[in-house]
C-alpha positions as CSV (number, residue, x, y, z in Angstrom):
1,X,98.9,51.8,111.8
2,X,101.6,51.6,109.3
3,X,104.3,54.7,109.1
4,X,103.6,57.6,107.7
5,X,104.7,58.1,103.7
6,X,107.8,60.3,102.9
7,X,105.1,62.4,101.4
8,X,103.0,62.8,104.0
9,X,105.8,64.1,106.3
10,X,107.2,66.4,103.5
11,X,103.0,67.6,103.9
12,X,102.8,67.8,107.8
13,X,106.1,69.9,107.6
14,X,104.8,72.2,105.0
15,X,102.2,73.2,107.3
16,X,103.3,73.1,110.3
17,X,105.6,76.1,109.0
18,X,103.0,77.8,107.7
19,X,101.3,77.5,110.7
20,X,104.4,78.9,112.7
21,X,104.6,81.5,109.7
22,X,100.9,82.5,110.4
23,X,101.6,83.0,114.1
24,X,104.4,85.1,113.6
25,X,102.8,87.3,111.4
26,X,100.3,87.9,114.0
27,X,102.4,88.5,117.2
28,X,105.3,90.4,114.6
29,X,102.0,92.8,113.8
30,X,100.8,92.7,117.6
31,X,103.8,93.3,119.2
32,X,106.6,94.6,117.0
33,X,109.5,92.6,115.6
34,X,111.8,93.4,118.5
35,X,109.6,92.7,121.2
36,X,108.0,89.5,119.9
37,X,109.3,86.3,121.5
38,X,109.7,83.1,120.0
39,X,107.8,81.7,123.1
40,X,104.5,84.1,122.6
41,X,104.6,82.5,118.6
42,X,104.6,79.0,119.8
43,X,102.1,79.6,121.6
44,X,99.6,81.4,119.0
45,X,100.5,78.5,117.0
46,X,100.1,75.8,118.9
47,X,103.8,74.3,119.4
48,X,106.5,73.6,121.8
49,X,109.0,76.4,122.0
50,X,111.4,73.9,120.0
51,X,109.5,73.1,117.3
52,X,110.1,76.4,115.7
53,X,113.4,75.9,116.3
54,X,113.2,72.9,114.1
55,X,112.1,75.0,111.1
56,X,113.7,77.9,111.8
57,X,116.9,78.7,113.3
58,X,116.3,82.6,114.8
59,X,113.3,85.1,115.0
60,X,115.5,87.0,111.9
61,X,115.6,83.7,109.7
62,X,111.3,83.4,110.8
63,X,110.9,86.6,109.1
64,X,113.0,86.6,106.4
65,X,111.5,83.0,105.4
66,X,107.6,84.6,106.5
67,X,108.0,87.7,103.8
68,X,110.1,85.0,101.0
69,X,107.1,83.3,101.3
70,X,104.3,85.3,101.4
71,X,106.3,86.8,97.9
72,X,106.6,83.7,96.4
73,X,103.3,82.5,97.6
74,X,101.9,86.0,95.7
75,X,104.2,85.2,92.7
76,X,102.7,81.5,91.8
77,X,99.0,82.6,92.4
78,X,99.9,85.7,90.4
79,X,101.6,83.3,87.9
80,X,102.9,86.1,85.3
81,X,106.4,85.3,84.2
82,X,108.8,87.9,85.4
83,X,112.0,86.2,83.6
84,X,110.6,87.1,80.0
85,X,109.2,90.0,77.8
86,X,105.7,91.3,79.7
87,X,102.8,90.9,77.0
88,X,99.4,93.3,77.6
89,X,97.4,89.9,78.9
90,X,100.7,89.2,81.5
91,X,99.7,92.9,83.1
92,X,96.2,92.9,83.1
93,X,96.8,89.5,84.8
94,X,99.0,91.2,87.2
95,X,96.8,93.8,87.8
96,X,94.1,91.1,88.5
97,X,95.6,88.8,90.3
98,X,97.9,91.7,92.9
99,X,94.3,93.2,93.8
100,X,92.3,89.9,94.2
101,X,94.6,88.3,96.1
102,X,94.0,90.9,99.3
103,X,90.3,91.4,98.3
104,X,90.4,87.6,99.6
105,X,92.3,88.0,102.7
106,X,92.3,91.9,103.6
107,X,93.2,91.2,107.3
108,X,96.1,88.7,106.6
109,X,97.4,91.6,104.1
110,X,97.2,94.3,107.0
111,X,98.8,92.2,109.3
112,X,102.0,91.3,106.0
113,X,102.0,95.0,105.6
114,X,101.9,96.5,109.9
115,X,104.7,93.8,109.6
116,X,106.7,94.7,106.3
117,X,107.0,98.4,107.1
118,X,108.5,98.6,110.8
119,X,111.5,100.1,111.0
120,X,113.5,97.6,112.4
121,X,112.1,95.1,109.7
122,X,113.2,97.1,106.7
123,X,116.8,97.4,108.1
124,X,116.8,93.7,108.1
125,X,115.6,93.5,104.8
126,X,116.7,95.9,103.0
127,X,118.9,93.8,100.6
128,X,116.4,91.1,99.6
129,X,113.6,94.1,99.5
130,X,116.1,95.6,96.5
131,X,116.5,92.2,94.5
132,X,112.5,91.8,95.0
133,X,112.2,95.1,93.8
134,X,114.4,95.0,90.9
135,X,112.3,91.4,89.9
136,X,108.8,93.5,90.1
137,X,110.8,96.8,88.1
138,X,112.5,95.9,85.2
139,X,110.1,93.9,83.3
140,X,107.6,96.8,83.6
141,X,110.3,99.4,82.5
142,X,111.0,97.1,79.7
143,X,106.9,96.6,79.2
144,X,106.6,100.5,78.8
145,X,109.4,100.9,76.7
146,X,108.2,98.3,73.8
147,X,105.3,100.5,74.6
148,X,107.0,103.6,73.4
149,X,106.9,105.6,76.9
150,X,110.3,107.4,77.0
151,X,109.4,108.2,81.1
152,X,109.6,104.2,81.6
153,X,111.2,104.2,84.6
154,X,108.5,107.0,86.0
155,X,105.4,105.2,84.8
156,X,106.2,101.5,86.2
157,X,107.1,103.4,90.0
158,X,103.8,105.2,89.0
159,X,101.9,101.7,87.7
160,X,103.3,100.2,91.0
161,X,102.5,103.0,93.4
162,X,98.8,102.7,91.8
163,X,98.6,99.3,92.7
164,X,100.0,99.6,96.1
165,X,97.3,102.2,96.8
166,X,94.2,100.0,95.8
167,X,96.1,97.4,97.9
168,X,96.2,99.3,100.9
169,X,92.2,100.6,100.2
170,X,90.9,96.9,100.0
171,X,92.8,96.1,103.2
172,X,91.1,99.0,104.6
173,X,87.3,99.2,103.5
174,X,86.9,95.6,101.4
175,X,83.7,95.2,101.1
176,X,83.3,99.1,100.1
177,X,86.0,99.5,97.5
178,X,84.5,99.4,94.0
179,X,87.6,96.7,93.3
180,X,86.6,95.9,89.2
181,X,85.8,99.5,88.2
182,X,89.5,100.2,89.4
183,X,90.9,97.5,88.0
184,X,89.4,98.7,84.5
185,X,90.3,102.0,84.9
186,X,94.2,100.8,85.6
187,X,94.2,98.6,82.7
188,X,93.0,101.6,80.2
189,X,95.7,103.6,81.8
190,X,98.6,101.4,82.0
191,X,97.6,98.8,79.2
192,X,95.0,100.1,76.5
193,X,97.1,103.4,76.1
């Protein structure tokens, strides 16, 4: 058996994170940030204790790189720019792809979400939640405003509180939510007028 290829151990550590990231979502969601333990996460996912050590170096730096993650992992399936000028096809993209990607996974959304709005996690967050905000804000106040909406600032924490909304119905009722008769109504109201 000859040794394994740079490549493939750059692949077996990729997802043996993501496994450890998975885990922790699940027992941060279960038990609350404070009272998880790193030992009850190596167990859900199947590792020694140090392992997760190995990839992370506290249960804060676990779930700061979990929700970085999970962001950019939402970003590059999204795969709308948010470094240039929004165009009409980059937000009915956006709209698409922010809904779709819980209709697909509802219960690994509830889980993000139980996890993303404890107490205790926002404190911790707090600062990178404001960049990430500011990244999802100003192109959609600078969309509207090409648009010719003076209330800019209003409509994109409007257009985002929309889509949060539908976000949290699909992760509650999936297969009940009527998901593309939404979607069209969100693109006439944020897009078409």
């Amino acid at each position: 058996m000859s040794p394994r290829t740079k490549e493939q151990n750059e692949s077996i550590r990729t997802e043996r994170k993501s496994l450890i990231e998975e885990a922790a979502l699940e027992v941060f969601a279960e038990d609350g940030y404070h009272a998880a333990s790193i030992s009850k996460i190596a167990k859900k996912a199947g590792v020694a204790k140090g392992t997760i050590y190995t990839y992370f170096e506290s249960k804060e730096q676990l779930l700061k790189e979990l929700i970085r993650d999970v962001i950019t992992d939402v970003m590059k399936r999204i795969d709308v720019p948010m470094d240039k000028d929004l165009k009409d096809e980059d937000v009915i993209k956006f709209i698409n792809g922010s809904l779709d990607i819980v209709k697909e996974s509802p219960q690994r959304w509830r889980l993000f979400f139980e996890v993303f709005l404890q107490k205790d996690v926002m404190a911790l967050m707090m600062v990178e939640m404001m960049k990430m905000a500011e990244m999802f804000m100003v192109p959609f106040v600078n969309y509207f405003e090409s648009k010719g909406h003076e209330d800019a600032p209003d409509r994109t924490r409007y257009f985002h509180a929309i889509i949060d909304g539908v976000q949290m119905q699909l992760m509650m009722s999936p297969g009940e939510f009527p998901l593309e008769s939404v979607k069209k109504m969100i693109i006439k109201q944020f897009v078409e007028s």
